[in-house]
N, C-alpha and C positions, 0 to 999 in steps of 0.2 A: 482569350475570349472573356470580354466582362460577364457578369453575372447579376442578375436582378431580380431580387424576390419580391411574387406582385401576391398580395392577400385579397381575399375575396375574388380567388383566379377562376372557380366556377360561377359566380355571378354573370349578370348579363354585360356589364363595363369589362370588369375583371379577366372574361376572355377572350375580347378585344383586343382590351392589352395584350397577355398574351400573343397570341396573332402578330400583335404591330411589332412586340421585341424580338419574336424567333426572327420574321423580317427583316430585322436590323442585324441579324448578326449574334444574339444576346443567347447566353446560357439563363432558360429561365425556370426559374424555380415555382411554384405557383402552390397555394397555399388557402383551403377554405375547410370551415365546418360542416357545410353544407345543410346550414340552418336555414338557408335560402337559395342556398347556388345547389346549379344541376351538373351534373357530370357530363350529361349529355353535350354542354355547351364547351367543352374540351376535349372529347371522345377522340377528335380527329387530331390531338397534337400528344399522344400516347407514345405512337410510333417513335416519335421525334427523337433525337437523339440529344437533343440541346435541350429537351423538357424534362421535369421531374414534379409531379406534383405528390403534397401531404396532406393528407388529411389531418387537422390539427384547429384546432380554438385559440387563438391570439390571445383569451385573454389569460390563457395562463402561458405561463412561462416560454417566451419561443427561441428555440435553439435551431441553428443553421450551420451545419460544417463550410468551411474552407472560406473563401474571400466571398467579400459583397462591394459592389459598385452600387447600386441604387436599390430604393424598398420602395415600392406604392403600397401604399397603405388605403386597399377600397372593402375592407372587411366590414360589413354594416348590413341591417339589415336599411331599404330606400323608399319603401311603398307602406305608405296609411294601412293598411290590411295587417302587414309584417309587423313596423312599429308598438302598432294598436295590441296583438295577438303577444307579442313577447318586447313590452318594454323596459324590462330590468336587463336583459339580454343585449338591448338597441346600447342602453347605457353603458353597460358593463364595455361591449367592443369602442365605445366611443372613448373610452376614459382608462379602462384599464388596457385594450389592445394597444390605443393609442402609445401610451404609457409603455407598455413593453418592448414597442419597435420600436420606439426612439431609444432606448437602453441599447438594441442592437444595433441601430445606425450608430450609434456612438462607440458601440465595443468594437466595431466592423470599421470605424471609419467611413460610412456608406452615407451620400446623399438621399435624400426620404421625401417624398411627396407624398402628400396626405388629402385627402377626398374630404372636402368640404361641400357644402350643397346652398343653394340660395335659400333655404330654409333657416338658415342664421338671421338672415331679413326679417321673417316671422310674416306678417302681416302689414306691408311697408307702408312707409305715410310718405316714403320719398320716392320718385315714379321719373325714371329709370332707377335701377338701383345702384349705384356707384360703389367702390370697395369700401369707401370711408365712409359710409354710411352705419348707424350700430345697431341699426334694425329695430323691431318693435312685437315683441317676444312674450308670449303668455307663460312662466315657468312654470307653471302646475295646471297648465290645459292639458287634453289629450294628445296633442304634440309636441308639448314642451319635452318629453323624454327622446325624442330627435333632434331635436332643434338647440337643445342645450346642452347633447350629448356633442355635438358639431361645435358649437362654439367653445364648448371645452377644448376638443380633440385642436383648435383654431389655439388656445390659449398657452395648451402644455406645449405645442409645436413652438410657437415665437417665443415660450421661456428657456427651451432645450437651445434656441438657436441664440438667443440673447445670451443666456449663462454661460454654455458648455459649447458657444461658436461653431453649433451644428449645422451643416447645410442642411437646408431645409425649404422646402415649395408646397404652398396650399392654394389649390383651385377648388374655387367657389364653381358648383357645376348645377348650370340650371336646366330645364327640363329636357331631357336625353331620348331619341326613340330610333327602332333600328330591331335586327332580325337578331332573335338569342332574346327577346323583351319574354315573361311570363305573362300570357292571359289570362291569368286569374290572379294577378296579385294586386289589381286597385287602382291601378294608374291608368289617366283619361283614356289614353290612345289604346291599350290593349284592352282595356275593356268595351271600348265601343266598337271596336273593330270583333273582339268575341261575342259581341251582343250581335252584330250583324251575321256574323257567318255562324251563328245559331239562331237564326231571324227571330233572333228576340228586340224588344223597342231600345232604344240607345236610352239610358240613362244621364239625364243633366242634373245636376244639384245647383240648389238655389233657382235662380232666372237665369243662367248663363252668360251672362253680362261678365261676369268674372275674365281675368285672361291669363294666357298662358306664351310662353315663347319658346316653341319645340328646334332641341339642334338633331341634326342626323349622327347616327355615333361616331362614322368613321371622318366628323370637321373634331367633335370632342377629341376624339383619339390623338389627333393633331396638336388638338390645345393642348392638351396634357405634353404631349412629345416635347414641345416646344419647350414649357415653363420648365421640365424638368429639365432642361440642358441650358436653361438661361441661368442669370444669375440675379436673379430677384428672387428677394425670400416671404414678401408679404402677402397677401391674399392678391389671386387675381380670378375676374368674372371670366367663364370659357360657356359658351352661349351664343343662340341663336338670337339676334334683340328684333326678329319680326313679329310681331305680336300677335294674336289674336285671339277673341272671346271664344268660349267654350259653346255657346249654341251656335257662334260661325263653325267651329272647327267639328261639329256633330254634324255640322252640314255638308261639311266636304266629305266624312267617312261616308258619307250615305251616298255620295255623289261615286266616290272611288269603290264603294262596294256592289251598287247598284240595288243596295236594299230598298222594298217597298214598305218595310214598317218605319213608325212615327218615333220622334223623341218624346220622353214623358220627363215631369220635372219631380223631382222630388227636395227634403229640406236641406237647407244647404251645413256640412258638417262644422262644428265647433271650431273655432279659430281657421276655418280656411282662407286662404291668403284670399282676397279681393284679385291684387295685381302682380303678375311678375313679367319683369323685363327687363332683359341684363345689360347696364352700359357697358360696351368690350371695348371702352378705349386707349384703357390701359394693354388687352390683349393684342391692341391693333398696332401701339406703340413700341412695346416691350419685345412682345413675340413677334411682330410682324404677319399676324394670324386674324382672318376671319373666316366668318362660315362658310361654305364654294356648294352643297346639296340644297338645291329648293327645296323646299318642301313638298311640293308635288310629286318629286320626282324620288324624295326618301319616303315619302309616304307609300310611292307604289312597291317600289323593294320590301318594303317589312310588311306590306298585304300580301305580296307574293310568298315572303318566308309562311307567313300566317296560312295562308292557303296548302301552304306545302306539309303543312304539320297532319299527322294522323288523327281521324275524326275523335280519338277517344280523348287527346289533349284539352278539346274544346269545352269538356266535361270533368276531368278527370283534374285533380293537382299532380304535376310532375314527381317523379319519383327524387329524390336528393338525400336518400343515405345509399350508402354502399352495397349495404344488404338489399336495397331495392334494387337495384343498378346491376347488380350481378345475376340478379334472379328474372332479369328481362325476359 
């Protein structure tokens, strides 16, 4: 049975994965701090007999008994809220985690894929975004400790694989939504979906002109699947490329929620990207991979998860240390 250590296993990606490798067959290992991930989002793969999760900080030293076939490496914290709140911490995973599992994929022999984000683009000036594009990046903005923490983690990756003929796969992953997402952590969709189902008014920043290109998790889960068992080692885009403005997409939550309150606008935040939109045609070619969940239709699955969660999440931050978790 292979074996595959996925970090940041309680995040919202993270135990997806999860999910997708017991599926397949995999002994998996699962690995987070829980500086953002929830227990809760792994609760159900305890039993499992093929799972083992640790609780553990990548950025110090990470030890793993026996053999390793693959490492994802999605230990990060993803959402402006996280970033913002603890960005020595965003850095540190980006550069020293990074940094550590590559040492273990090399001491293990193990292929490694590493969670990159279209947020290396920064605030693009080229529209779609293409892999060979080098982005247009504020290093000392309020994002630049995300955004440069990823281009690092992009950096040490292709020198591990250059020098020390590491395998190695980085997917650029742009905006992700789906059930296991937190509601209070800052991102468009769960926040205007928690705005409504506490009929409070949807929040727009800036004019909403801005745009965004939402994948459903389980076509990402696929992209990643994919790159990891191909044999390309360069960046590739795994992404939804339908586009759409942030006051259309307030529009449709309101539609799918049935809320009677209004959008308000407020200023729009410091280096926020204007435009994102992934060209995937490298992931079309390579992988042989594109999206297959409309959005209509991923949108109602993750209202329904949303709907299904207990009224006190709506208000409450989830629990994600141990000591919280056991004291339910």
């Amino acid at each position: 049975m292979k074996r595959v250590l996925i970090t940041g296993a309680a995040g919202f990606l993270g135990s997806h994965l999860c999910d997708r490798f017991l599926r397949e067959g995999y002994h998996v290992i699962g690995m987070d701090n829980l500086i953002t991930g929830n227990l809760d989002n792994i609760e159900h793969l305890f039993s499992e007999k093929n799972f083992e999760f640790y609780n553990h900080d990548v950025t110090k030293f990470v030890h793993v008994s026996g053999e390793l076939d693959y490492i994802l490496h999605f230990a990060s914290p993803a959402s402006p809220i996280d970033y913002l709140k603890i960005p020595i911490q965003t850095l540190k995973v980006g550069a020293m985690g990074t940094h550590n599992l590559l040492g273990l994929a090399k001491a293990k022999n193990a292929r490694i894929l590493v969670a990159s984000t279209s947020e290396v683009y920064g605030d693009p000036q080229v529209h779609p975004q293409t892999e060979d594009y080098w982005g247009h990046v504020n290093p000392v903005g309020p994002r630049g400790v995300y955004d440069e923490a990823k281009r690092y983690l992009e950096a040490i990756t292709m020198a591990y694989h250059t020098y020390h003929g590491l395998e190695t796969r980085i997917v650029r992953i742009f905006n992700t939504y789906g059930p296991r997402m937190r509601l209070n952590d800052g991102r468009v969709l769960p926040a205007f979906v928690g705005q409504a189902l506490r009929g409070e008014d949807l929040t727009v920043f800036g004019d909403g002109s801005q745009t965004r290109s939402f994948c459903y998790v389980d076509d990402l889960v696929e992209g990643i699947y994919r790159l990891l068992m191909s044999d390309y080692a360069k960046p590739v885009n795994v992404g939804n490329p339908s586009e759409i403005s942030i006051a259309d997409f307030a529009e449709e939550i309101i539609k799918l929620t049935g809320t009677t309150n209004k959008v308000i606008y407020k200023d729009l935040p410091k280096d926020d990207p204007m435009q994102r939109q992934p060209d995937i045609t490298k992931a079309r070619e390579i992988l042989g991979w594109e999206p297959k969940v409309d959005r209509s239709e991923g949108l109602k699955r993750t209202y329904d998860y949303f709907k299904s969660l207990p009224e006190e999440k709506l208000y409450k931050k989830e629990h994600n240390t141990f000591e919280e978790y056991i004291k339910r």
